[in-house]
Chimera marker file (.cmm) of the C-alpha trace (Angstrom):
<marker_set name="trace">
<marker id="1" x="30.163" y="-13.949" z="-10.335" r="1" g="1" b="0" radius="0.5"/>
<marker id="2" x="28.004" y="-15.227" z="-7.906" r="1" g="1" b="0" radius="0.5"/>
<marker id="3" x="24.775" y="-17.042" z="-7.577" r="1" g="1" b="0" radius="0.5"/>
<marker id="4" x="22.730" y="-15.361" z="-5.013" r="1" g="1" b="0" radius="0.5"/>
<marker id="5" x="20.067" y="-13.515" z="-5.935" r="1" g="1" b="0" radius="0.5"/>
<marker id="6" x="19.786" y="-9.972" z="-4.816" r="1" g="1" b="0" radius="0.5"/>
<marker id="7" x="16.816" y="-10.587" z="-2.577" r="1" g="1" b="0" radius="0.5"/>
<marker id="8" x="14.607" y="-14.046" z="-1.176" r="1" g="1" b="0" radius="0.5"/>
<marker id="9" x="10.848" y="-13.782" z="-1.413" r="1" g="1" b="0" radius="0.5"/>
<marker id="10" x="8.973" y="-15.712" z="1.256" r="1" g="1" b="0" radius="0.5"/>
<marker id="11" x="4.818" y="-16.057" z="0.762" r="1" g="1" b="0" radius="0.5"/>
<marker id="12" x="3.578" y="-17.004" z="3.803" r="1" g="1" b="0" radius="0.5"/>
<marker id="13" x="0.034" y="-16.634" z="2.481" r="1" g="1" b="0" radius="0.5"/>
<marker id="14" x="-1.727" y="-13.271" z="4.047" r="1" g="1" b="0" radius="0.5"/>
<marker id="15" x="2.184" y="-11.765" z="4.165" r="1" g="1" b="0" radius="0.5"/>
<marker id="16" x="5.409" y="-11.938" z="2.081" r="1" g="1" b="0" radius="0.5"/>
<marker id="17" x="8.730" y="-11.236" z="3.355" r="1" g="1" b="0" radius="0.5"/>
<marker id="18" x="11.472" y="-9.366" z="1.104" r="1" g="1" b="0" radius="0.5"/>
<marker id="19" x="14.899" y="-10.396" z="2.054" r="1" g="1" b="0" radius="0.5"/>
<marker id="20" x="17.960" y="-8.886" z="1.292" r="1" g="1" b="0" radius="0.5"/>
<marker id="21" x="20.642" y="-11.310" z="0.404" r="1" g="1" b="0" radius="0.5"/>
<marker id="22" x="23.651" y="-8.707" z="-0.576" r="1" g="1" b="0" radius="0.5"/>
<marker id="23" x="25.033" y="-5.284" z="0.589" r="1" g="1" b="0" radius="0.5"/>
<marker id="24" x="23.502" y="-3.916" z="-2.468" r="1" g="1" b="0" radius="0.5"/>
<marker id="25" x="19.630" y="-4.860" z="-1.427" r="1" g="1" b="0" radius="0.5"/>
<marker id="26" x="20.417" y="-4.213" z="1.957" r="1" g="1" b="0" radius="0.5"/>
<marker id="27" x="21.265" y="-0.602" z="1.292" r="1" g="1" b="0" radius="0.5"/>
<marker id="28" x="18.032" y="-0.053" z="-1.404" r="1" g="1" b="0" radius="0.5"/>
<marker id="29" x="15.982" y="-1.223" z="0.882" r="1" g="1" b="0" radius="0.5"/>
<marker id="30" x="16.859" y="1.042" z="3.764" r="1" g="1" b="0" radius="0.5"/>
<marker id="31" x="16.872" y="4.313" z="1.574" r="1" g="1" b="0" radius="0.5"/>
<marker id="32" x="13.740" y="3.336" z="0.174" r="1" g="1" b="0" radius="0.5"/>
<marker id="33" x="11.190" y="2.468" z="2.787" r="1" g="1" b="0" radius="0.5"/>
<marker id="34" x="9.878" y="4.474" z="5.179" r="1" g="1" b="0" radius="0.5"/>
<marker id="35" x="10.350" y="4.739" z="9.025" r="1" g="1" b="0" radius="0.5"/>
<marker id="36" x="6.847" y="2.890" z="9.208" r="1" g="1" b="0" radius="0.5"/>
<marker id="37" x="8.148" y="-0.153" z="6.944" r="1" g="1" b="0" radius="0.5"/>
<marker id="38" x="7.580" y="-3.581" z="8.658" r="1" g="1" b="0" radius="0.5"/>
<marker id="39" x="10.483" y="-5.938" z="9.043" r="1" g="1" b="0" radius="0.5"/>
<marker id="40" x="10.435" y="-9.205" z="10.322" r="1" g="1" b="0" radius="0.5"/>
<marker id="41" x="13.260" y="-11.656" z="11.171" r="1" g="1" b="0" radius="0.5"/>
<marker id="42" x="15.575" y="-9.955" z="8.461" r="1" g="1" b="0" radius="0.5"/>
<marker id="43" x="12.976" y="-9.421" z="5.723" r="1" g="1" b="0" radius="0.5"/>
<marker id="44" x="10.456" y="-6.710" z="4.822" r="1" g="1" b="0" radius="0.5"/>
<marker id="45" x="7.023" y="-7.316" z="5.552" r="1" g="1" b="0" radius="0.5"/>
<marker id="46" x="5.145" y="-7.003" z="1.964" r="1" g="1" b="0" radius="0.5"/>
<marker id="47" x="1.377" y="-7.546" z="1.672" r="1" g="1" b="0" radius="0.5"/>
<marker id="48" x="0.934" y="-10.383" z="-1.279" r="1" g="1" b="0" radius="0.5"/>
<marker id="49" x="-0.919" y="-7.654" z="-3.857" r="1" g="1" b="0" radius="0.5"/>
<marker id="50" x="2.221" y="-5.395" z="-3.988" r="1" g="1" b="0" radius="0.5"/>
<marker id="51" x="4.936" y="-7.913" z="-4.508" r="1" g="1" b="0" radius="0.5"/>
<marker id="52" x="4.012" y="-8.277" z="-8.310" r="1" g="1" b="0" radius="0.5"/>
<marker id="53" x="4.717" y="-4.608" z="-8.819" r="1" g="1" b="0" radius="0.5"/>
<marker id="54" x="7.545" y="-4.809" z="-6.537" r="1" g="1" b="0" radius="0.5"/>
<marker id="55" x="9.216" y="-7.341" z="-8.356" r="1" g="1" b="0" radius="0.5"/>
<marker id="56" x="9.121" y="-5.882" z="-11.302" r="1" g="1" b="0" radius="0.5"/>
<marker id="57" x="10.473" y="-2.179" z="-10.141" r="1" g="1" b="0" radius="0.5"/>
<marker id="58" x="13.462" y="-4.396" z="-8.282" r="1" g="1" b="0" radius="0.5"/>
<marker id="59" x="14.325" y="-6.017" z="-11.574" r="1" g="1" b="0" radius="0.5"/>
<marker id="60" x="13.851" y="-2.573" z="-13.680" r="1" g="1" b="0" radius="0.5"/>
<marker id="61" x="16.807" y="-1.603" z="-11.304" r="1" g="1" b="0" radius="0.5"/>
<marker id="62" x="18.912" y="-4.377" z="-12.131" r="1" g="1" b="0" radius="0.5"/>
<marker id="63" x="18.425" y="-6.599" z="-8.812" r="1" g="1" b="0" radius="0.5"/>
<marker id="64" x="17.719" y="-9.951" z="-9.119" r="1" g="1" b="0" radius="0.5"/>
<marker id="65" x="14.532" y="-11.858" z="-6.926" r="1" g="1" b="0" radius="0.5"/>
<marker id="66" x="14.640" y="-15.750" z="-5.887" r="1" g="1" b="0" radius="0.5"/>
<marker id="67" x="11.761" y="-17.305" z="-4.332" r="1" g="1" b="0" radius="0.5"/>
<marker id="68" x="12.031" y="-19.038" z="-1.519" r="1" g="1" b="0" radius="0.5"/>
<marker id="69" x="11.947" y="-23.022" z="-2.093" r="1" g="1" b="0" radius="0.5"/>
<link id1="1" id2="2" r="1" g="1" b="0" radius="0.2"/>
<link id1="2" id2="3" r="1" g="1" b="0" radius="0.2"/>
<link id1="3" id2="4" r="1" g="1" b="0" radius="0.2"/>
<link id1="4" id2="5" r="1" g="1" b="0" radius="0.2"/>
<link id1="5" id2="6" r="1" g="1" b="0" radius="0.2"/>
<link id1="6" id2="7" r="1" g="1" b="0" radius="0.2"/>
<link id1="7" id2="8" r="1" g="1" b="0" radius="0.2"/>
<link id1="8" id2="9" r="1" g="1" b="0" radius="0.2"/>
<link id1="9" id2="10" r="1" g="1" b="0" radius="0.2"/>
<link id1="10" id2="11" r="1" g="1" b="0" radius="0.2"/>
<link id1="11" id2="12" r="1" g="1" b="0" radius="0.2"/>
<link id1="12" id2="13" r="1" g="1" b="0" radius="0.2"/>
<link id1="13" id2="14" r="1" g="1" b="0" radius="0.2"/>
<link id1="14" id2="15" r="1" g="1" b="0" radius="0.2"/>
<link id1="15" id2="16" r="1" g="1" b="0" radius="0.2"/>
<link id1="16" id2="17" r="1" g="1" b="0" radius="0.2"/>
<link id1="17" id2="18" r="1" g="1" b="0" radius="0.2"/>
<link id1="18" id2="19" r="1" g="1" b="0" radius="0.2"/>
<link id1="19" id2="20" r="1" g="1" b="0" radius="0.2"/>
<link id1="20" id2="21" r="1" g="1" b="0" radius="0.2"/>
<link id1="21" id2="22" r="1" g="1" b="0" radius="0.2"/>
<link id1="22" id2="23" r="1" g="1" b="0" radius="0.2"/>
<link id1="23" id2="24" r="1" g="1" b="0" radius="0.2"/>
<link id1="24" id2="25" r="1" g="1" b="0" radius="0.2"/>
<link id1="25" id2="26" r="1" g="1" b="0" radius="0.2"/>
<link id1="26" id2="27" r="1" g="1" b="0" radius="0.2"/>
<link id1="27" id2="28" r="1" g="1" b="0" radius="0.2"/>
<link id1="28" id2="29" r="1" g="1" b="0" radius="0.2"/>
<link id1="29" id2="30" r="1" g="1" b="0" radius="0.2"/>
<link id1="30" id2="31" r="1" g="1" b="0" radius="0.2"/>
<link id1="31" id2="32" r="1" g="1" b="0" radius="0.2"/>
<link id1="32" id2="33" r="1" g="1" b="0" radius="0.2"/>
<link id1="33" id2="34" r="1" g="1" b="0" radius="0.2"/>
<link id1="34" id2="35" r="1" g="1" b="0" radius="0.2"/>
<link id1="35" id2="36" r="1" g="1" b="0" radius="0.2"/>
<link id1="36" id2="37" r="1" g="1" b="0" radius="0.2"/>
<link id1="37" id2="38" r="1" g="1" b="0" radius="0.2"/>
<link id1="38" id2="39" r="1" g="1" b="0" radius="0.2"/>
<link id1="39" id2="40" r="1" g="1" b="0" radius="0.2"/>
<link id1="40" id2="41" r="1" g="1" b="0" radius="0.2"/>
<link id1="41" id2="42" r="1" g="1" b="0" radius="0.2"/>
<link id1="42" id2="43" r="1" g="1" b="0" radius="0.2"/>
<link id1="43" id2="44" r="1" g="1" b="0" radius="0.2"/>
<link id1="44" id2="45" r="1" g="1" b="0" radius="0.2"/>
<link id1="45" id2="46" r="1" g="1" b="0" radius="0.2"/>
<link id1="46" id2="47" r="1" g="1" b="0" radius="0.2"/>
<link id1="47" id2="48" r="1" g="1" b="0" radius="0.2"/>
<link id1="48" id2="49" r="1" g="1" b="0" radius="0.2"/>
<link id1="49" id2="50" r="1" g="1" b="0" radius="0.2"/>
<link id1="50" id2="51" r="1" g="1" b="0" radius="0.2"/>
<link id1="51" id2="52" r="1" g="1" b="0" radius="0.2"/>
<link id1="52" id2="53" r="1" g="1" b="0" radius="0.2"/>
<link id1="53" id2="54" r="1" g="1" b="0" radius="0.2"/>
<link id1="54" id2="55" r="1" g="1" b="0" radius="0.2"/>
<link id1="55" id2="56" r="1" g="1" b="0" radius="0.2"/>
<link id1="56" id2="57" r="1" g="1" b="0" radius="0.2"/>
<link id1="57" id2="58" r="1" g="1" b="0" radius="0.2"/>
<link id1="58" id2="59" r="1" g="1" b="0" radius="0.2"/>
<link id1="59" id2="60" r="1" g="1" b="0" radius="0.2"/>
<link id1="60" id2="61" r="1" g="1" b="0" radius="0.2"/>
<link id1="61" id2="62" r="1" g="1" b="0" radius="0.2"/>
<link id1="62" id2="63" r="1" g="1" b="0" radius="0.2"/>
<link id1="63" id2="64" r="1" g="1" b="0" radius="0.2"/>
<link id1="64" id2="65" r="1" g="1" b="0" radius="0.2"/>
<link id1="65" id2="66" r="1" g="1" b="0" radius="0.2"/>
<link id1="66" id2="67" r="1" g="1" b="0" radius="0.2"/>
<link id1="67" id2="68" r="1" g="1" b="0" radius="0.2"/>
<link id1="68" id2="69" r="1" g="1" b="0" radius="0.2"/>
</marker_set>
């Protein structure tokens, strides 16, 4: 089993970045955002007051979320 987490989160203060890390998150992510997502060197662009509930709808579906050290 390994220990990656499912997706990175970056907070670079007035924007977070969601990064995949596995197939799995890779593939979520593209059939759930929208031709207008964001990305931005890898990750999706997240604005900070979302990521709470996006965390917690990630981990309802059984991925796992790291932060970034």
């Amino acid at each position: 089993m390994s220990n990656t987490a499912d997706f990175v989160l970056q907070n670079h203060g007035s924007v977070c970045l969601l990064c995949p890390m596995t197939e799995a998150a890779s593939d979520h992510l593209e059939a759930n955002t929208s031709e207008e997502a964001m990305w931005f060197a890898g990750g999706l662009v997240v604005e900070p007051r979302y990521v709470g509930d996006l965390v917690e709808s990630l981990s309802d579906e059984g991925f796992s979320v790291s932060l970034a050290s």
